[in-house]
ZASEMI-360819 format. One record per residue: x, y, z of N, C-alpha, C in turn; residue in one letter; chain. Coordinates in Angstrom, 1 decimal, decimal comma. Example, Ala and Ser with C-alpha at 12.3 -4.5 7.8 and 13.67 -1.06 7.14 Angstrom:
REM ZASEMI-360819
{dose {13,2; -5,7; 7,8}; {12,3; -4,5; 7,8}; {13,2; -3,3; 7,8}; A; A}
{dose {12,8; -2,2; 7,1}; {13,7; -1,1; 7,1}; {12,9; 0,0; 7,9}; S; A}
END
This chain:
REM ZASEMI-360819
{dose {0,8; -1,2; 0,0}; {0,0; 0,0; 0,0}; {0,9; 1,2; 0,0}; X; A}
{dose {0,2; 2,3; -0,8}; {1,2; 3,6; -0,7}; {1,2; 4,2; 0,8}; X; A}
{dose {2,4; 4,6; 1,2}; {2,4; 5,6; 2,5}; {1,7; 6,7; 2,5}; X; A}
{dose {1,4; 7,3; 1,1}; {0,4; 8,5; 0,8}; {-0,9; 8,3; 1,0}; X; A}
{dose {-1,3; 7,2; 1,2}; {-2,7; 7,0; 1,1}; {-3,0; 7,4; 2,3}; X; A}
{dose {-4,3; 7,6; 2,7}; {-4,8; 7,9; 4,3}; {-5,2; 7,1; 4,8}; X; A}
{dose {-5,0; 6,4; 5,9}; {-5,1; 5,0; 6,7}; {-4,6; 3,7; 6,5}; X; A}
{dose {-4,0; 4,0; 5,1}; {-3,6; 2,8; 4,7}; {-4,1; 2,1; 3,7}; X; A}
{dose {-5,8; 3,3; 3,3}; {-6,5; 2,7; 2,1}; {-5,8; 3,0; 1,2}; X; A}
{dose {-6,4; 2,3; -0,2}; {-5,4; 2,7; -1,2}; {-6,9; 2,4; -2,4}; X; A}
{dose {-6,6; 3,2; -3,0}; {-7,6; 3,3; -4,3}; {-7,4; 3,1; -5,9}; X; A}
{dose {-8,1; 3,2; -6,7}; {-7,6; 3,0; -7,8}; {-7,3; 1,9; -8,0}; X; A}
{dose {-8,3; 0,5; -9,2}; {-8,0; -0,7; -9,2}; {-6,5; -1,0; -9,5}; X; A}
{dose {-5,8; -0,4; -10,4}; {-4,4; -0,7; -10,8}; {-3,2; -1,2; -9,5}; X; A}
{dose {-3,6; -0,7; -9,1}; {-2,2; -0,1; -7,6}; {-2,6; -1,3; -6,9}; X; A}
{dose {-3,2; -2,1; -6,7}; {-3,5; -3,4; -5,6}; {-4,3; -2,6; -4,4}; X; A}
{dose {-4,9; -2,0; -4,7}; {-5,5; -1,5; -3,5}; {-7,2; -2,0; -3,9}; X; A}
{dose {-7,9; -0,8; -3,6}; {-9,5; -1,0; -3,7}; {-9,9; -1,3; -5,3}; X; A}
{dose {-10,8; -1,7; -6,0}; {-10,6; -1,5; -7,7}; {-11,6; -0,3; -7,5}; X; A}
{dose {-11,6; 0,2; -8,7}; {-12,5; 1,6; -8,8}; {-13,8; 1,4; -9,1}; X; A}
{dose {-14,7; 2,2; -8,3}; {-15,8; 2,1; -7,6}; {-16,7; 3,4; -8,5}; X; A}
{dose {-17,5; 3,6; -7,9}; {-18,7; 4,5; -8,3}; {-18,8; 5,2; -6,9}; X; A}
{dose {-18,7; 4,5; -5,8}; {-19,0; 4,8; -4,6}; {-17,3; 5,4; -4,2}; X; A}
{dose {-17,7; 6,9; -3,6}; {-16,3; 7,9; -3,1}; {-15,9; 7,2; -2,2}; X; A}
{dose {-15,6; 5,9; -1,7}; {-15,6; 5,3; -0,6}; {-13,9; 6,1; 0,0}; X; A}
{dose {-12,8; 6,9; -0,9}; {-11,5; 7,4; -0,3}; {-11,8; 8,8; 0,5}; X; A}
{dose {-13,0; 9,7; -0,5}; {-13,7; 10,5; 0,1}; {-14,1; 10,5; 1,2}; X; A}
{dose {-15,1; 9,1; 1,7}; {-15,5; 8,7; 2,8}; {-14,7; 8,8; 3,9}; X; A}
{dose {-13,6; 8,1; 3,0}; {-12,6; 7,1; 4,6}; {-12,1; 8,9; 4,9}; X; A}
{dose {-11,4; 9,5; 4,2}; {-11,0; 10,8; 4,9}; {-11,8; 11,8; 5,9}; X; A}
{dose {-13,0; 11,6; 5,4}; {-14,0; 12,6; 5,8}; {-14,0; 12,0; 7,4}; X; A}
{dose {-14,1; 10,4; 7,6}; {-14,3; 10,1; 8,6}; {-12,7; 10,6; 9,4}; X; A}
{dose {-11,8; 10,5; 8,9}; {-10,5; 10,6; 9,9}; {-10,5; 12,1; 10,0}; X; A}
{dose {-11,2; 13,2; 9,3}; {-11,1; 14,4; 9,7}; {-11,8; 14,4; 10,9}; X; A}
{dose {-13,0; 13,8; 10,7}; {-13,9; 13,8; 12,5}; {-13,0; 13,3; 13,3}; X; A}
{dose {-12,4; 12,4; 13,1}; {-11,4; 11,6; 14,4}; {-10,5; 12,9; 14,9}; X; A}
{dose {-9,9; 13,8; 13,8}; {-9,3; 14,8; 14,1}; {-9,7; 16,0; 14,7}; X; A}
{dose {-11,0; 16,0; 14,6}; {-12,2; 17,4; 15,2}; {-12,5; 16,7; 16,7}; X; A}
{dose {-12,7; 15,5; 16,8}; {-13,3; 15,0; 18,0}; {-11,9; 14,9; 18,9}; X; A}
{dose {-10,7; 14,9; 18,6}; {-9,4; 14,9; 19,3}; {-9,5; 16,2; 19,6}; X; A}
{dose {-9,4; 17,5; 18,9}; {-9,6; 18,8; 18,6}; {-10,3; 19,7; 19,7}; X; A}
{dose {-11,5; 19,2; 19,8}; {-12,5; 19,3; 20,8}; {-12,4; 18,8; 22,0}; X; A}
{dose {-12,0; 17,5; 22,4}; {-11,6; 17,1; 23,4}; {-10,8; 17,9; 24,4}; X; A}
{dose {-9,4; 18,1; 23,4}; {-8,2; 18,8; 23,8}; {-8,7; 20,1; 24,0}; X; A}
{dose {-9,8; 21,0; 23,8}; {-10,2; 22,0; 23,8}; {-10,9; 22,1; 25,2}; X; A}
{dose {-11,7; 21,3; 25,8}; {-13,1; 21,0; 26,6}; {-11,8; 20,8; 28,3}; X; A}
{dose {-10,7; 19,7; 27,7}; {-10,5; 19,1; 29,0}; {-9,3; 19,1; 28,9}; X; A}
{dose {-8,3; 20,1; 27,8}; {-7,1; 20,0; 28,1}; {-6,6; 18,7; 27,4}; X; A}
{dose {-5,1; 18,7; 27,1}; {-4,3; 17,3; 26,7}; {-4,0; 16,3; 27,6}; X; A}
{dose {-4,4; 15,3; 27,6}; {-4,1; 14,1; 28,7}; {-2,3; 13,9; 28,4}; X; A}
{dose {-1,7; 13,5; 29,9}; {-0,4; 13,8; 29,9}; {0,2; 12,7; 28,8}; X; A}
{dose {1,7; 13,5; 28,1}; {2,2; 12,9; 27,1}; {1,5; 13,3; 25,8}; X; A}
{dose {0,2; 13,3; 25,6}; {-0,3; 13,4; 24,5}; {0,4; 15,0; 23,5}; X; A}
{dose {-0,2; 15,3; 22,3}; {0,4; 16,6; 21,9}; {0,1; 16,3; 20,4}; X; A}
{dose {-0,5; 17,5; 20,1}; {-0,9; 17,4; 18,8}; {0,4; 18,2; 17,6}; X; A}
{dose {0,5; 17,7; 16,0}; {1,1; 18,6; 15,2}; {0,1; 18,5; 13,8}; X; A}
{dose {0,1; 20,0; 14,0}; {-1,4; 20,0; 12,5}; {-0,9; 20,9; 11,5}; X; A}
{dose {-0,8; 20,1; 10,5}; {-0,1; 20,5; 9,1}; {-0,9; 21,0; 8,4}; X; A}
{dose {-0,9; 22,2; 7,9}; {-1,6; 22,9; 6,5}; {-1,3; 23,9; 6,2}; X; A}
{dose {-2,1; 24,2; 4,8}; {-2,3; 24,8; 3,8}; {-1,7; 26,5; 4,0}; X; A}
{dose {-0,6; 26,9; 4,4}; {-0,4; 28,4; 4,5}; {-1,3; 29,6; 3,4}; X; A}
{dose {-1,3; 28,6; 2,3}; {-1,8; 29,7; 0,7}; {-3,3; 29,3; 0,7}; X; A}
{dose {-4,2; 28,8; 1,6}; {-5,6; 28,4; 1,8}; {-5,9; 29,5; 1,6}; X; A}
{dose {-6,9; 30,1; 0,6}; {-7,5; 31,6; 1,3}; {-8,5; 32,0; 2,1}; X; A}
{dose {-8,8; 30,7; 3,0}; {-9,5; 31,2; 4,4}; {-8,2; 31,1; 5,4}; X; A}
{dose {-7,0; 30,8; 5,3}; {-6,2; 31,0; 6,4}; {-5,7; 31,9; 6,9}; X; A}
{dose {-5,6; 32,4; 8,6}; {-5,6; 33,7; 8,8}; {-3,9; 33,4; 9,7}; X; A}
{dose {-3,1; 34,1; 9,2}; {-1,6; 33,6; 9,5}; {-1,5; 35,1; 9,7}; X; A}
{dose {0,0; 35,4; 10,7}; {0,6; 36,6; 10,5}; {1,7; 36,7; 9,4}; X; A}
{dose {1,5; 37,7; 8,8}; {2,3; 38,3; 7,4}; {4,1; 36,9; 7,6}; X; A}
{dose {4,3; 37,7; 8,3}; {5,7; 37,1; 8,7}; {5,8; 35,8; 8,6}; X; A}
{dose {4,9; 35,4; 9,3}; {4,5; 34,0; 8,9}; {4,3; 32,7; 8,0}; X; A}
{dose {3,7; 33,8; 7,2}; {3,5; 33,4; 5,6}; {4,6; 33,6; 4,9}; X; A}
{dose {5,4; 34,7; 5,0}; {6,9; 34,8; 4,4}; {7,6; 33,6; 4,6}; X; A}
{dose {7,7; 33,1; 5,8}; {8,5; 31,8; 6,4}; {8,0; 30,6; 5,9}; X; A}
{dose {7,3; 30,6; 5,8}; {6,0; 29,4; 5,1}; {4,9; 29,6; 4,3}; X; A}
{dose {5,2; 30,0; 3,2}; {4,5; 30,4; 2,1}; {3,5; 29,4; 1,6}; X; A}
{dose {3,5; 27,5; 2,1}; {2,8; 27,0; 1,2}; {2,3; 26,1; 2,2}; X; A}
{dose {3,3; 25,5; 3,9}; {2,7; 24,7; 4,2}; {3,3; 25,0; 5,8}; X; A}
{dose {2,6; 25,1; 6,7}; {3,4; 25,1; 8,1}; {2,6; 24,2; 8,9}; X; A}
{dose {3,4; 23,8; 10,1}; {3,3; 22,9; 11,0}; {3,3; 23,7; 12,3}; X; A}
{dose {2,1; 23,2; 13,2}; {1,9; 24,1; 14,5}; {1,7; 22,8; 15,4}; X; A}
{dose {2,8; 22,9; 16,4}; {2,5; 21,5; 17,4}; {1,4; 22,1; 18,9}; X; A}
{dose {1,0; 21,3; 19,3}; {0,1; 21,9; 20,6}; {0,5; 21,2; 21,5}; X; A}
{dose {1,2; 21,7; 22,4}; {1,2; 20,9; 23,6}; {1,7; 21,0; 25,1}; X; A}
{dose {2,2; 22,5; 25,3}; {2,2; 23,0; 26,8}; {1,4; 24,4; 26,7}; X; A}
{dose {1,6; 25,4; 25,7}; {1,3; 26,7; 25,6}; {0,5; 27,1; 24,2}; X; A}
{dose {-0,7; 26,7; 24,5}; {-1,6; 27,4; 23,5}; {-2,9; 27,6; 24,1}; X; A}
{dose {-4,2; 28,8; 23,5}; {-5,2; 29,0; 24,1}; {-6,1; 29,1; 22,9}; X; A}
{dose {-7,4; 29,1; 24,0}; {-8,5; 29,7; 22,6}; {-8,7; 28,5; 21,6}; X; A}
{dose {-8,4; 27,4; 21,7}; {-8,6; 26,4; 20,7}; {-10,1; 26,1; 21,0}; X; A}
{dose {-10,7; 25,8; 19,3}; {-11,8; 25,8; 19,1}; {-11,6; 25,4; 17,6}; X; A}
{dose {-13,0; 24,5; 17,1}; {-13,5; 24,0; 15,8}; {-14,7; 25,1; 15,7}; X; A}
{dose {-14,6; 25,6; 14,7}; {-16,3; 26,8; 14,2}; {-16,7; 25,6; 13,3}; X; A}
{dose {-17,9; 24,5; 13,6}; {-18,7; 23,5; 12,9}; {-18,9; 24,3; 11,4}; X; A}
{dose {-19,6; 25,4; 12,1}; {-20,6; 26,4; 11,1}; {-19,4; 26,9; 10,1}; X; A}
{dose {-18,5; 27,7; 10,3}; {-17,6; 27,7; 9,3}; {-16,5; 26,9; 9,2}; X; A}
{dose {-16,5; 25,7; 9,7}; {-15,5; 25,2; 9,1}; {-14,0; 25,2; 9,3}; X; A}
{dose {-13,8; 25,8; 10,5}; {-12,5; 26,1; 10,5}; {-11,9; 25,9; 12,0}; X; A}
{dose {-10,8; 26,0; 12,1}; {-10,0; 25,5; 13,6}; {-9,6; 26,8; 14,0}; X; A}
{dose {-9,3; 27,7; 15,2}; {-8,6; 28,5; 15,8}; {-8,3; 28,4; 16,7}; X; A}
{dose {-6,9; 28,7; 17,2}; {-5,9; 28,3; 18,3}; {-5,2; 29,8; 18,3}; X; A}
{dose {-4,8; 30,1; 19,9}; {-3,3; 31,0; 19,9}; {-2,4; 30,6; 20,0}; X; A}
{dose {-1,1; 30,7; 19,7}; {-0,1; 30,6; 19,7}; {0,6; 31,5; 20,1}; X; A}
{dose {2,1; 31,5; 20,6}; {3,0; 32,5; 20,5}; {3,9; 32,3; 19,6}; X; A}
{dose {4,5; 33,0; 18,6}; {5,4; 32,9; 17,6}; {6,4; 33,9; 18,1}; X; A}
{dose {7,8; 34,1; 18,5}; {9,0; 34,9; 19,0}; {8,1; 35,4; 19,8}; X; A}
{dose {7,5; 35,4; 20,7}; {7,3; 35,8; 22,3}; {5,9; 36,8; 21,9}; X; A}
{dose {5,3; 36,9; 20,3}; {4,4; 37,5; 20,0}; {3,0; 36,6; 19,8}; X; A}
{dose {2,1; 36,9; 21,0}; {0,7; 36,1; 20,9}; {0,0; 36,3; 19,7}; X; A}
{dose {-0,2; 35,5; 18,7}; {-0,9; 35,5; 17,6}; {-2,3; 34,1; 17,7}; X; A}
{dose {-3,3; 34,9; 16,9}; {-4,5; 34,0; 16,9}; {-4,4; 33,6; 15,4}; X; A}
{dose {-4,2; 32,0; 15,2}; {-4,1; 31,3; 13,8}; {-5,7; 30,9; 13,6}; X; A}
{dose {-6,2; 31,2; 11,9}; {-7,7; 30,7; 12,1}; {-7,3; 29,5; 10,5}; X; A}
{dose {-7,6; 28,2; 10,6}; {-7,3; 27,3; 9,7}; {-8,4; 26,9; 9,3}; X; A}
{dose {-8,8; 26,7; 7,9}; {-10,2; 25,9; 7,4}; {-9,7; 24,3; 7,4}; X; A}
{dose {-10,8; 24,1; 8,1}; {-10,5; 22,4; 8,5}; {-9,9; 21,8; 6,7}; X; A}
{dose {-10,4; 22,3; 5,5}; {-10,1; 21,6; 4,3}; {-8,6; 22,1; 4,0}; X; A}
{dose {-8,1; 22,8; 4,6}; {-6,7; 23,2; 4,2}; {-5,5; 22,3; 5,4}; X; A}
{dose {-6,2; 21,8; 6,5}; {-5,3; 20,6; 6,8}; {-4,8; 19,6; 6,2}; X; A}
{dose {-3,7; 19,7; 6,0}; {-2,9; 18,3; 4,9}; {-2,6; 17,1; 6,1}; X; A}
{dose {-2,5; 17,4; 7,7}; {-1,9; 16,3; 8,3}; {-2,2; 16,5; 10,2}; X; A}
{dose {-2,2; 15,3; 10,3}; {-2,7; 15,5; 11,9}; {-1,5; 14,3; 12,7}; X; A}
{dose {-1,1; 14,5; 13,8}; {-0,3; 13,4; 14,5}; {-0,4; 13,4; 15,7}; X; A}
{dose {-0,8; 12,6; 16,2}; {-0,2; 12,7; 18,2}; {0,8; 11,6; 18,5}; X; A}
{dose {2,2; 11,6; 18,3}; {3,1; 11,0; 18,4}; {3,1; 10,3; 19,9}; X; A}
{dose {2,8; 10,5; 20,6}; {2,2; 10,0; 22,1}; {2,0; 8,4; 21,3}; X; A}
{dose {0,9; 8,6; 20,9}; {0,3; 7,2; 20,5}; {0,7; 6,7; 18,8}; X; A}
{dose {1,4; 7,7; 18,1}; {1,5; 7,0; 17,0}; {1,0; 7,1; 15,9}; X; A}
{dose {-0,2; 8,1; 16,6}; {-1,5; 8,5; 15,2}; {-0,7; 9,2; 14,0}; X; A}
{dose {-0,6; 8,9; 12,8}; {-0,9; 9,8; 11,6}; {-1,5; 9,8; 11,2}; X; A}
{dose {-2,1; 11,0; 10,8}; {-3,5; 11,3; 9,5}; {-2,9; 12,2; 8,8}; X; A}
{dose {-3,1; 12,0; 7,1}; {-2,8; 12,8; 6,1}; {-4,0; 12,7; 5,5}; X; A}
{dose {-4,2; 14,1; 4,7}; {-5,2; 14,7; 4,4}; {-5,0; 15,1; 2,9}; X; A}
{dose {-5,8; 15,3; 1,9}; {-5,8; 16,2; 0,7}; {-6,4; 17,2; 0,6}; X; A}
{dose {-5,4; 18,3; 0,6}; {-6,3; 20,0; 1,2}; {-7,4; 20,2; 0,2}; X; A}
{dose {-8,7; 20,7; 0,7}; {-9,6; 21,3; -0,5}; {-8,8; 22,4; -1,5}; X; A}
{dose {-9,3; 22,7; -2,3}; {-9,3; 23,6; -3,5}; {-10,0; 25,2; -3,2}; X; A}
{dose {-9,6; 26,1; -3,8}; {-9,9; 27,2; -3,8}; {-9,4; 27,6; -5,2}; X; A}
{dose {-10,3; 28,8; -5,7}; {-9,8; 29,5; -6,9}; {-9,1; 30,4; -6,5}; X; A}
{dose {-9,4; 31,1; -5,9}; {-8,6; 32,9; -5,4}; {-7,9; 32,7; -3,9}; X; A}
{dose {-6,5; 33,0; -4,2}; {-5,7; 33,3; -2,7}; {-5,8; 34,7; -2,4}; X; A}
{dose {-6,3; 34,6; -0,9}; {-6,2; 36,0; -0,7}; {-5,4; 36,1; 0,4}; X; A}
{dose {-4,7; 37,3; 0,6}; {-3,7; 37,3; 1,9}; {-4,4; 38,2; 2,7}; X; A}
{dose {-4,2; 37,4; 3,8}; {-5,0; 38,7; 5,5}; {-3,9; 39,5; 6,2}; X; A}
{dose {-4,4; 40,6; 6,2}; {-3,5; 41,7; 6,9}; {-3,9; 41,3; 8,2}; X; A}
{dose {-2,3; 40,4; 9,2}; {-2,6; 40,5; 10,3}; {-3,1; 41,9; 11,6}; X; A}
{dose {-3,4; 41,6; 12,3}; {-3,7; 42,5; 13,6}; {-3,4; 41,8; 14,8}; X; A}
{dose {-2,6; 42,3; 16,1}; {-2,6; 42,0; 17,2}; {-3,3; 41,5; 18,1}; X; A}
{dose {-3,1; 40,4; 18,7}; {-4,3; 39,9; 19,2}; {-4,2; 40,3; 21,0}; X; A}
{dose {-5,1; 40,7; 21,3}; {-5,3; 41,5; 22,7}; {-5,1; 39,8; 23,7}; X; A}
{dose {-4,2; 39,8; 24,4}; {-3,8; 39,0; 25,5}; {-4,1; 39,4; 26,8}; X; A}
{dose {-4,2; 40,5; 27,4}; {-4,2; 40,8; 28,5}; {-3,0; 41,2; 28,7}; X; A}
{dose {-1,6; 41,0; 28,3}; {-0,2; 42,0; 28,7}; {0,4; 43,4; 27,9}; X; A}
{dose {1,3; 43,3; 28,1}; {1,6; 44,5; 27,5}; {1,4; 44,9; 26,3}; X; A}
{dose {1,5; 46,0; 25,4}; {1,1; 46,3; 24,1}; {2,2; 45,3; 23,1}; X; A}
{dose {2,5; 45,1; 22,3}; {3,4; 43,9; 21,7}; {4,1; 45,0; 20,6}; X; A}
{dose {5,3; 44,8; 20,4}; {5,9; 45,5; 19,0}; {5,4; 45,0; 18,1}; X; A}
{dose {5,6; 46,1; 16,9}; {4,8; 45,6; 15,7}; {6,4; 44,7; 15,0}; X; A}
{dose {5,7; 43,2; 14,3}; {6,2; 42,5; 14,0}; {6,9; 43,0; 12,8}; X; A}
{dose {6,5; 44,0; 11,8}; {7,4; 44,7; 10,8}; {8,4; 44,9; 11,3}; X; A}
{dose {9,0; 45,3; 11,9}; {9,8; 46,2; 12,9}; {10,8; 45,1; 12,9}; X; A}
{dose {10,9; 43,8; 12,7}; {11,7; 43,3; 13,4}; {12,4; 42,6; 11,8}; X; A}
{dose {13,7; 42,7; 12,4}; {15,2; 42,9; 11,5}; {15,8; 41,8; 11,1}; X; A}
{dose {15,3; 40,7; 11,6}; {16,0; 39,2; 11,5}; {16,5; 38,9; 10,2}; X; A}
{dose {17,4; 38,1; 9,8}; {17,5; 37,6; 8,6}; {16,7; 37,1; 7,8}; X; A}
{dose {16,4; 37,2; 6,6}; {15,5; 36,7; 5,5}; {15,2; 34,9; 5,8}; X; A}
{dose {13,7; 34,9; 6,0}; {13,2; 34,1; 6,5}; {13,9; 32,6; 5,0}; X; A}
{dose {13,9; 31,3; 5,4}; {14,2; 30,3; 4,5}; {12,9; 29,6; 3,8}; X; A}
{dose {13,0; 30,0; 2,8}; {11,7; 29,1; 1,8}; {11,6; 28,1; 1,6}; X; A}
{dose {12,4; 27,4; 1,7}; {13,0; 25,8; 2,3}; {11,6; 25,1; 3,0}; X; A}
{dose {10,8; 24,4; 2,8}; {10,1; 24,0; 3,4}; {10,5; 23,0; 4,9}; X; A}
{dose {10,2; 23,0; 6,1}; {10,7; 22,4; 7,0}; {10,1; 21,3; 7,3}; X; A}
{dose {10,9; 19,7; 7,3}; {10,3; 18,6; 8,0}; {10,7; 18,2; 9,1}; X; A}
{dose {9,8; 17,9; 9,4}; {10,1; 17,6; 11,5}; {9,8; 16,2; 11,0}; X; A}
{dose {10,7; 15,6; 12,3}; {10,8; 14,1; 12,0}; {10,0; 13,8; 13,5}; X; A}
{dose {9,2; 12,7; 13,0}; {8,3; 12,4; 14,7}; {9,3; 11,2; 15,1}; X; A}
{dose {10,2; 10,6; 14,3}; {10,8; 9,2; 15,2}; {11,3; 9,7; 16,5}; X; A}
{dose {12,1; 11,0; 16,8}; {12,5; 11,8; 18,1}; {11,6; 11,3; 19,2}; X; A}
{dose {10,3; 11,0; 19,2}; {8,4; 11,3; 20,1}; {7,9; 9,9; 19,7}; X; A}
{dose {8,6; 9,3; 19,0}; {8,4; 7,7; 19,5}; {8,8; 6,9; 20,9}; X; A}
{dose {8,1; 6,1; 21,4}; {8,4; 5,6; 22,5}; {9,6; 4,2; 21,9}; X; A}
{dose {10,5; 4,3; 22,7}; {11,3; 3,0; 22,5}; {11,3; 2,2; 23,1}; X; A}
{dose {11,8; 1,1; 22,9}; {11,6; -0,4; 23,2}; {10,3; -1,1; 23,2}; X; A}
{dose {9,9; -2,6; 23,7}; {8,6; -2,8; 23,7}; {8,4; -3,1; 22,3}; X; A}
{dose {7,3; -4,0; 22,0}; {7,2; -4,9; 20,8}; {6,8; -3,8; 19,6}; X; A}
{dose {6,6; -3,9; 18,5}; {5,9; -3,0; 17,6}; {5,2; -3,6; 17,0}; X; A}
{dose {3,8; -2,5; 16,9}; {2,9; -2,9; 16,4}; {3,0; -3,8; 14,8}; X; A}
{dose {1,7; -4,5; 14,5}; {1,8; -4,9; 13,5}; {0,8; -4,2; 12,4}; X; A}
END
């Protein structure tokens, strides 16, 4: 089976996987692992992460429902990775629109990320082992959002223009989960 596929299904009679159907049954199987990902999502939202656990949710930077800070998107122009798991707030699924928001702090600056659940490419809790991969929906028009400051309760925050760093790397980054594997002990089959 290809490692691309999501769960391990695999589609398309050729390839040794499912033969091809009439019935979206790959549509299906994803739709269901997004809920697995919203009901994780929600949980972690309601009662907090149970110890060890920790989420990393991959998507779509050029979505044009995604609300990123400028800077942000310079650094990751197509696809970034946001882990959750000592210091984030405000996490929530909007059913009605569709979309995930979380705070984060990015260089010691509180920023509120808003993600359309269709522009997640990938979901993991290395705790247990979980991967989910995703194929982001489609949009015609990218539109970029002029960030704004998100009110924390502390002090007023510098404006992120302002700041002089070297020219961010276009390089897309992969984080390796085998680091957040547990060792020893039998492995699964």
């Amino acid at each position: 089976m290809a490692e691309d596929d999501v769960g391990g299904i695999s589609g398309g009679g050729d390839e040794g996987g499912m033969p091809n159907s009439l019935l979206p049954y790959d549509r299906w199987i994803e739709d269901a692992y997004r809920q697995v990902m919203a009901r994780a999502i929600n949980h972690a939202a309601a009662d907090g992460l149970p110890e060890g656990h920790h989420f990393y949710i991959t998507f779509r930077t050029d979505d044009p429902g995604t609300v990123v800070p400028k800077r942000m998107l310079a650094q990751y122009p197509q696809e970034m990775t946001i882990v959750l798991q000592h210091q984030f707030w405000d996490l929530k699924i909007d059913e009605e629109a569709q979309t995930l928001s979380v705070g984060l702090s990015f260089g010691s600056v509180p920023t509120t990320l808003v993600v359309p659940l269709r522009a997640i490419t990938g979901f993991a809790d290395p705790f247990v082992r979980l991967v989910l991969r995703f194929t982001p929906g489609t949009e015609d028009a990218v539109e970029i959002v002029d960030e704004s400051p998100v009110s924390s309760g502390k002090a007023d925050m510098q404006d992120e223009e302002a700041d002089t760093g070297p020219a961010p790397d276009p390089t897309p980054q992969v984080v390796s989960l085998d680091a957040f594997r547990k060792r020893g002990g039998s492995t699964p089959t």
